[in-house]
NUBA-61891 format. One record per residue (C-alpha): residue in one letter; y, x, z. Coordinates in nm, 2 decimals. Layout:
aa: a | north: Y | east: X | up: Z
...
This chain:
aa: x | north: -3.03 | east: 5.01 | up: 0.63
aa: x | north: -3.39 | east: 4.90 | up: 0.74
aa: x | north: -3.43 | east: 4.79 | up: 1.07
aa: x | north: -3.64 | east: 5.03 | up: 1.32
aa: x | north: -3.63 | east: 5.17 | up: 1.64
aa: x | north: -3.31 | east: 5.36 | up: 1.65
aa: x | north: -3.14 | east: 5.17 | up: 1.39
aa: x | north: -2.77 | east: 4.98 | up: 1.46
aa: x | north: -2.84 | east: 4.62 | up: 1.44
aa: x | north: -2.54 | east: 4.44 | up: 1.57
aa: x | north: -2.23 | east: 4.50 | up: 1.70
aa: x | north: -1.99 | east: 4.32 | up: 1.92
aa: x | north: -1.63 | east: 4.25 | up: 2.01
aa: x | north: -1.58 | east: 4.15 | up: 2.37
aa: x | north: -1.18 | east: 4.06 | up: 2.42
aa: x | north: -0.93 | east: 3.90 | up: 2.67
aa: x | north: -0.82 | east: 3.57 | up: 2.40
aa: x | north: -1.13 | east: 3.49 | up: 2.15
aa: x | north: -0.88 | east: 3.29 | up: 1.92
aa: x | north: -0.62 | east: 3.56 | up: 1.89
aa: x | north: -0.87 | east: 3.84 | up: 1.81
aa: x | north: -1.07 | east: 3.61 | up: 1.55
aa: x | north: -0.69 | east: 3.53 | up: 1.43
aa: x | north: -0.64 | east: 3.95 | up: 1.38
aa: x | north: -0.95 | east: 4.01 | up: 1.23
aa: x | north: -0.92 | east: 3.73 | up: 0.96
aa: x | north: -0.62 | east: 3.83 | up: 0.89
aa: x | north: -0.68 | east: 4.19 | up: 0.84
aa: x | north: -1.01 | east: 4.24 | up: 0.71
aa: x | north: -1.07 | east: 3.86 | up: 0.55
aa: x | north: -1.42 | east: 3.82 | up: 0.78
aa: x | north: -1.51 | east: 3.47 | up: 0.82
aa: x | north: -1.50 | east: 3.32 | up: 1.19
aa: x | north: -1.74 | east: 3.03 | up: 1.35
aa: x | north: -1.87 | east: 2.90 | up: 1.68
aa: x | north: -2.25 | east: 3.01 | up: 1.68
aa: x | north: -2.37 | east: 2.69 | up: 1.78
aa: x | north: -2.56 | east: 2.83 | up: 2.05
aa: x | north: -2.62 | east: 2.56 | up: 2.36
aa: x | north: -2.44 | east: 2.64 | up: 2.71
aa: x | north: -2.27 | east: 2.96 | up: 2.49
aa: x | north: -1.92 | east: 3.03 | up: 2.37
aa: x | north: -1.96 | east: 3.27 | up: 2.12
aa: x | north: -1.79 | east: 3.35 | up: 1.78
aa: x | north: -1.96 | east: 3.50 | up: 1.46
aa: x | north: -1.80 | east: 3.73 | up: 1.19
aa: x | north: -1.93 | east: 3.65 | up: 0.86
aa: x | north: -1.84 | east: 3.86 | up: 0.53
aa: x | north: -1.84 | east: 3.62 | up: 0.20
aa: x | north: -2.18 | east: 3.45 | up: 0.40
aa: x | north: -2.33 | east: 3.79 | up: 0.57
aa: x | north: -2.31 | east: 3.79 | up: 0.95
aa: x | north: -2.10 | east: 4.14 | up: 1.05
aa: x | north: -2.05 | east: 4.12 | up: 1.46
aa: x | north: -2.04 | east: 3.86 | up: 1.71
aa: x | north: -1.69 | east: 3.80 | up: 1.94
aa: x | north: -1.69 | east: 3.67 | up: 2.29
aa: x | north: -1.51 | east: 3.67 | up: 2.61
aa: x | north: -1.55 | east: 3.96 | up: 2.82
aa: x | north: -1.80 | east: 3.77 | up: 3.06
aa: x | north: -1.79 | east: 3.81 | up: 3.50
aa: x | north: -1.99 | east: 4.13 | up: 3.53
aa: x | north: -1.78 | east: 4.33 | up: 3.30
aa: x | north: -1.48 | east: 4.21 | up: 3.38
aa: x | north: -1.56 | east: 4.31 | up: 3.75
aa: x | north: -1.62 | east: 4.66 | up: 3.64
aa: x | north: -1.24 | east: 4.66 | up: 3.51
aa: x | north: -1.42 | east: 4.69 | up: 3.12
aa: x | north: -1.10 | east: 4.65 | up: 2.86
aa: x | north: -1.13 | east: 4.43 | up: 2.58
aa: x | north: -1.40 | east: 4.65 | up: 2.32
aa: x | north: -1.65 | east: 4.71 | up: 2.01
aa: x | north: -2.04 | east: 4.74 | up: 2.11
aa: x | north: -2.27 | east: 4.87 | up: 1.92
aa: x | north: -2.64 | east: 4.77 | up: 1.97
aa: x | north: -2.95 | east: 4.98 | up: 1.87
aa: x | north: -3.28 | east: 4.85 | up: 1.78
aa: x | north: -3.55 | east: 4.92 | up: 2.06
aa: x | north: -3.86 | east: 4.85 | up: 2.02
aa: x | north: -3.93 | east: 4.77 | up: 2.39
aa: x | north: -3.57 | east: 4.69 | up: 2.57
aa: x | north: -3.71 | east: 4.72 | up: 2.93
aa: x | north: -3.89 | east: 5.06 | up: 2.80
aa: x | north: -3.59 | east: 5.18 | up: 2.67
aa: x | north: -3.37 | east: 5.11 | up: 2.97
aa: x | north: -3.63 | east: 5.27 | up: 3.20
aa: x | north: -3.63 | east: 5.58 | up: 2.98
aa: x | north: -3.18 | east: 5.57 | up: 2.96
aa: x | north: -3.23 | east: 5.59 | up: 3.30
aa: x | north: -3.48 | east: 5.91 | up: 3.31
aa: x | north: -3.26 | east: 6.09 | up: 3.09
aa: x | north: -2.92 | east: 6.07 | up: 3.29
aa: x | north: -2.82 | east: 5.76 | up: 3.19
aa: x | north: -2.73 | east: 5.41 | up: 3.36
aa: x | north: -2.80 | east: 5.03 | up: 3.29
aa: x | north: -2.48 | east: 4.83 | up: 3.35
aa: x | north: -2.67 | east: 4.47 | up: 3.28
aa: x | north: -3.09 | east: 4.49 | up: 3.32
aa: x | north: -3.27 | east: 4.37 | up: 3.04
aa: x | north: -3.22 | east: 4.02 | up: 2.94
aa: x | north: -3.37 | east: 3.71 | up: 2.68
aa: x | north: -3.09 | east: 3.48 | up: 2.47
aa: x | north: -3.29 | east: 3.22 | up: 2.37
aa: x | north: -3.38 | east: 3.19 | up: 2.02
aa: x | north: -3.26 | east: 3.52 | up: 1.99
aa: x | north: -3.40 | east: 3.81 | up: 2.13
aa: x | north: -3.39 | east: 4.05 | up: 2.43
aa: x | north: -3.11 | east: 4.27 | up: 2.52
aa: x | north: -2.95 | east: 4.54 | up: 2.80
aa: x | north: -2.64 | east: 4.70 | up: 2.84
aa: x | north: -2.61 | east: 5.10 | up: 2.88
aa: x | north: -2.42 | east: 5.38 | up: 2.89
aa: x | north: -2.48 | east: 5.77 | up: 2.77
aa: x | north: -2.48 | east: 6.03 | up: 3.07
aa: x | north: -2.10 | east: 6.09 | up: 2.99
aa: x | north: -2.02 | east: 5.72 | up: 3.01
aa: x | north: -1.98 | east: 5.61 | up: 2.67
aa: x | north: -2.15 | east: 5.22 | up: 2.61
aa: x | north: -2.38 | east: 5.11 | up: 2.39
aa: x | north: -2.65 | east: 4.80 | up: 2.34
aa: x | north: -3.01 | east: 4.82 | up: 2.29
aa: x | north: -3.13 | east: 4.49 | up: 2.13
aa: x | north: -3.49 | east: 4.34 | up: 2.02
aa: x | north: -3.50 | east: 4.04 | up: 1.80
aa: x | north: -3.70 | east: 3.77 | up: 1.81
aa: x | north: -3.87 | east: 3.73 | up: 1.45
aa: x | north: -3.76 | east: 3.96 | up: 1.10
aa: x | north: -3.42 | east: 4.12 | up: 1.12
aa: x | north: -3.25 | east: 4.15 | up: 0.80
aa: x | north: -3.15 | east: 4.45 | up: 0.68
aa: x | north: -2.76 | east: 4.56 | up: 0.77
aa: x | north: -2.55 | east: 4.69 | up: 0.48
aa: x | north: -2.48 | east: 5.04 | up: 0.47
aa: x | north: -2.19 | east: 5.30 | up: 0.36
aa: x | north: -1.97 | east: 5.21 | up: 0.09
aa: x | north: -2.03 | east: 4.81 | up: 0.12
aa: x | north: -1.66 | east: 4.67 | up: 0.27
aa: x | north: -1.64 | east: 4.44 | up: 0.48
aa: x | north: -1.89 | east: 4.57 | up: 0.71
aa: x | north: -1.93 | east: 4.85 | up: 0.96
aa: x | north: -2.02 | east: 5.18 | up: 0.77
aa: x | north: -1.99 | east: 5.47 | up: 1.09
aa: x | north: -2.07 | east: 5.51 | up: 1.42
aa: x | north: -1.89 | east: 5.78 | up: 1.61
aa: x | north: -1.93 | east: 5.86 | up: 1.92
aa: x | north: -1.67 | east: 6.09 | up: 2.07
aa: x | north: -1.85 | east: 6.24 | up: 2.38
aa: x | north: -1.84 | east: 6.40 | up: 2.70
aa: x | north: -1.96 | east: 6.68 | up: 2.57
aa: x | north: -2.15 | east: 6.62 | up: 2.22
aa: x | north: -2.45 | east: 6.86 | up: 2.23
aa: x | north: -2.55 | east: 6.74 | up: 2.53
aa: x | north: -2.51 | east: 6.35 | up: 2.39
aa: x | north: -2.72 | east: 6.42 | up: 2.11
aa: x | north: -3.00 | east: 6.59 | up: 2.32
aa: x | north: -2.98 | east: 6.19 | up: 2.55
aa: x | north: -3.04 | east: 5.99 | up: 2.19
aa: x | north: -3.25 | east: 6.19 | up: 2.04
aa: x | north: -3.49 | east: 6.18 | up: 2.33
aa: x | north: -3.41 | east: 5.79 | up: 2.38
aa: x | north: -3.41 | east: 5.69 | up: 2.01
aa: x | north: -3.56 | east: 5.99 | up: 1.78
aa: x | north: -3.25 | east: 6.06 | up: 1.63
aa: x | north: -3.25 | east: 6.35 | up: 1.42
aa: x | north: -2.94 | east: 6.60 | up: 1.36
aa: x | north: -2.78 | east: 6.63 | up: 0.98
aa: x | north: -2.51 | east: 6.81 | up: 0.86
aa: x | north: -2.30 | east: 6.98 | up: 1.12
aa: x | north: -1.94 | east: 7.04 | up: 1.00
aa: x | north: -1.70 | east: 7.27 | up: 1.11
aa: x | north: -1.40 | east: 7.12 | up: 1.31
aa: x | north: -1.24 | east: 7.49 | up: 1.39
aa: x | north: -1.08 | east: 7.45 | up: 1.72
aa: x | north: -1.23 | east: 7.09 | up: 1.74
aa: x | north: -1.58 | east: 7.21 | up: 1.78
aa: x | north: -1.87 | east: 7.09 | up: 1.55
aa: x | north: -1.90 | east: 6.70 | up: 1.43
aa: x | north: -2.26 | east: 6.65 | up: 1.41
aa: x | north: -2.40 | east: 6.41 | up: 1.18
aa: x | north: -2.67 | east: 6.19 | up: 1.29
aa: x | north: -2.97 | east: 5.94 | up: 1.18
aa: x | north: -3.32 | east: 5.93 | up: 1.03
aa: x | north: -3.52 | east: 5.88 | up: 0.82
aa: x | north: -3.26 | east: 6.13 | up: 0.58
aa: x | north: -2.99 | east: 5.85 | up: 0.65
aa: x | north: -2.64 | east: 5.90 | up: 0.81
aa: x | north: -2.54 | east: 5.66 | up: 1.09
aa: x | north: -2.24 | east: 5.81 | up: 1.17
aa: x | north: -2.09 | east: 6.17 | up: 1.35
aa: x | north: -2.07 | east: 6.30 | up: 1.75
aa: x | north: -1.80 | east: 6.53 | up: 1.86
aa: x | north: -1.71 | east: 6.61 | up: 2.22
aa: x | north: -1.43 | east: 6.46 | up: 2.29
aa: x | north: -1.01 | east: 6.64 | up: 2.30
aa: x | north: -0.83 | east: 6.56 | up: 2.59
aa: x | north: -0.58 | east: 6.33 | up: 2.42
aa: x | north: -0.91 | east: 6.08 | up: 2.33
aa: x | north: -0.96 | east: 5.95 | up: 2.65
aa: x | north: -1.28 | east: 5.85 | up: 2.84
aa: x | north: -1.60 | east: 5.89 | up: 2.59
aa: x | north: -1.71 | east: 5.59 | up: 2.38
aa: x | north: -1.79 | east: 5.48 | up: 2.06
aa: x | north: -1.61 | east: 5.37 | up: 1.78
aa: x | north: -1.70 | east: 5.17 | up: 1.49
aa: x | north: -1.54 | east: 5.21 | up: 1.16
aa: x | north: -1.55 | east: 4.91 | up: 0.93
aa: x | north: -1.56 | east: 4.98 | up: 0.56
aa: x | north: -1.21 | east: 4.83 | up: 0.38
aa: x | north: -1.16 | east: 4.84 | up: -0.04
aa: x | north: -0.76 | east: 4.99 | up: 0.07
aa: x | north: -0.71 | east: 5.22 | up: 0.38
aa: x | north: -0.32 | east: 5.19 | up: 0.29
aa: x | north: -0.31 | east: 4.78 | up: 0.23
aa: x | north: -0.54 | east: 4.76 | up: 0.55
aa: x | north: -0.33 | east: 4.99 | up: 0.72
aa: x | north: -0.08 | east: 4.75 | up: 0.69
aa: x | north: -0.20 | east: 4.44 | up: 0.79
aa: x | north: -0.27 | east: 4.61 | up: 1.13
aa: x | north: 0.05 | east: 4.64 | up: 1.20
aa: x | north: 0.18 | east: 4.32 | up: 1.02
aa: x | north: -0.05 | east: 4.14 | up: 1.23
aa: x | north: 0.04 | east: 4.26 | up: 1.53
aa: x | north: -0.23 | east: 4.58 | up: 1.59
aa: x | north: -0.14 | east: 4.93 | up: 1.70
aa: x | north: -0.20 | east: 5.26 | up: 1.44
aa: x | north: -0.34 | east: 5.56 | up: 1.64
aa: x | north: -0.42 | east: 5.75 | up: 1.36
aa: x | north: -0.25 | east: 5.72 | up: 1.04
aa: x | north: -0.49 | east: 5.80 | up: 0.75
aa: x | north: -0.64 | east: 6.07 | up: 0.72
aa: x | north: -0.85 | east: 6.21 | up: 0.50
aa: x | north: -1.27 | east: 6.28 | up: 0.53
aa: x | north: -1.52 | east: 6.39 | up: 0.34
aa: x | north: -1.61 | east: 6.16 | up: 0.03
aa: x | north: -1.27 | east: 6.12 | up: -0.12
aa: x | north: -1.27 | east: 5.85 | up: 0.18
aa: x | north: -1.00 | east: 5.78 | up: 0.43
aa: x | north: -0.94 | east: 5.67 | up: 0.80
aa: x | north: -0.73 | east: 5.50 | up: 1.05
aa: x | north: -0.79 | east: 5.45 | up: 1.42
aa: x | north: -0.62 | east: 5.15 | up: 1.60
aa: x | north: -0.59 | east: 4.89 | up: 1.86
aa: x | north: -0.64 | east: 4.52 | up: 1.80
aa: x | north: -0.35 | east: 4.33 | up: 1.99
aa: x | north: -0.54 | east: 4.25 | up: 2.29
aa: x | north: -0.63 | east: 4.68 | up: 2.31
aa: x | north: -0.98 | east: 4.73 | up: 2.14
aa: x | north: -1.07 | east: 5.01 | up: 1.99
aa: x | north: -1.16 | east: 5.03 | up: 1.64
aa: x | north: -1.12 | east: 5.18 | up: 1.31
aa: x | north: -1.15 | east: 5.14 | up: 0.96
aa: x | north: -1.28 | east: 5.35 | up: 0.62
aa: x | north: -1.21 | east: 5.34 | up: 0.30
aa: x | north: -1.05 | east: 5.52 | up: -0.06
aa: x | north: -0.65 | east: 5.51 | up: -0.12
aa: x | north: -0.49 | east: 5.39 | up: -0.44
């Protein structure tokens, strides 16, 4: 997936115990884990056989005085992050942390959807390489966002990122799950959420080799099964769960 404005560039765990989630994750999906190396910064990388995938921390003061749970973020490329948290902000939005510079790294700002659901807008410093897309395991493949009320979610990114609408598909008494992206690419699918979902919010699904074998190394390793899998489009299967300290997350791949 090439990197424009719009685009997913990074995404990020934010958890209550750093050693036991790395632990999990190892475990279950066979990521890599290492201290970034970043001066005055405690901050964990997830590597897949030597490609970065997501980046794990603590959840730091700010958040964890807004009562925020341990969770995934996604970020989206911007190509001007204090442009782009103005404009959140025009359409209905709010920015939980202003616009801010990690050395060496880039710029970044934390925001949320009209609804509530969070998300990251990010601006490297320098060439970005290019993320893997669907159908490479080991790395995050879909983004869904299960909304506060989907139509009007799309209507916020498509004005904030130029997101485009793709296939809509038929959910019956579920409503419509709208594919989104660009460029003729999938990123991933918005719904508006059931009741039994909870509050809106994002959820990234990581591409596995085994939905069943993954399945169960969730639970072996100490994770919770929402969903037990379930069948997509694409001969493709899913599971939603919780990671031991309560994230949410999910993972996609073909049975046996």
């Amino acid at each position: 997936m090439s990197v424009t404005h719009g685009s997913f560039v990074w995404y990020e765990l934010m958890t209550t115990d750093v050693k036991a989630a790395a632990a999990f994750y190892t475990a279950v999906l066979g990521w890599e884990a290492a201290d970034s190396g970043m001066p005055g910064l405690t901050y964990t990388l997830f590597s897949n056989k030597g490609a970065l995938v997501a980046g794990l921390m603590d959840i730091p003061p700010d958040a964890a005085a807004r009562n925020v749970p341990p969770n995934w973020t996604g970020f989206v490329a911007a190509d001007d992050v204090d442009a782009s948290a103005a404009q959140v902000v025009k359409l209905g939005g709010k920015v939980h942390r202003a616009p801010d510079d990690i050395p060496g790294v880039g710029r970044f700002a934390i925001a949320a959807d009209p609804y509530g659901a969070v998300f990251g807008l990010f601006k490297g410093q320098g060439e970005a390489p290019e993320l893997p897309g669907l159908g490479t395991p080991g790395h995050i493949a879909w983004r869904e966002l299960q909304a506060g009320d989907g139509p009007g979610a799309f209507e916020f990114y498509a004005g904030l990122f130029g997101w485009e609408k793709h296939q809509g598909l038929d959910m019956g008494p579920m409503g419509v799950y709208q594919l989104y992206g660009q460029n003729g690419t999938d990123y991933g699918g918005m719904m508006t959420r059931t009741k039994d979902m909870g509050e809106p919010t994002w959820v990234y699904y990581i591409q596995v080799e085994n939905i069943d074998e993954t399945a169960k190394r969730v639970a072996d390793n100490g994770g919770k099964i929402l969903i037990e899998p379930m069948e997509v489009p694409g001969e493709m299967w899913v599971i939603q769960c919780r990671d031991p300290q309560g994230a949410l997350t999910a993972m996609l791949g073909p049975r046996s």
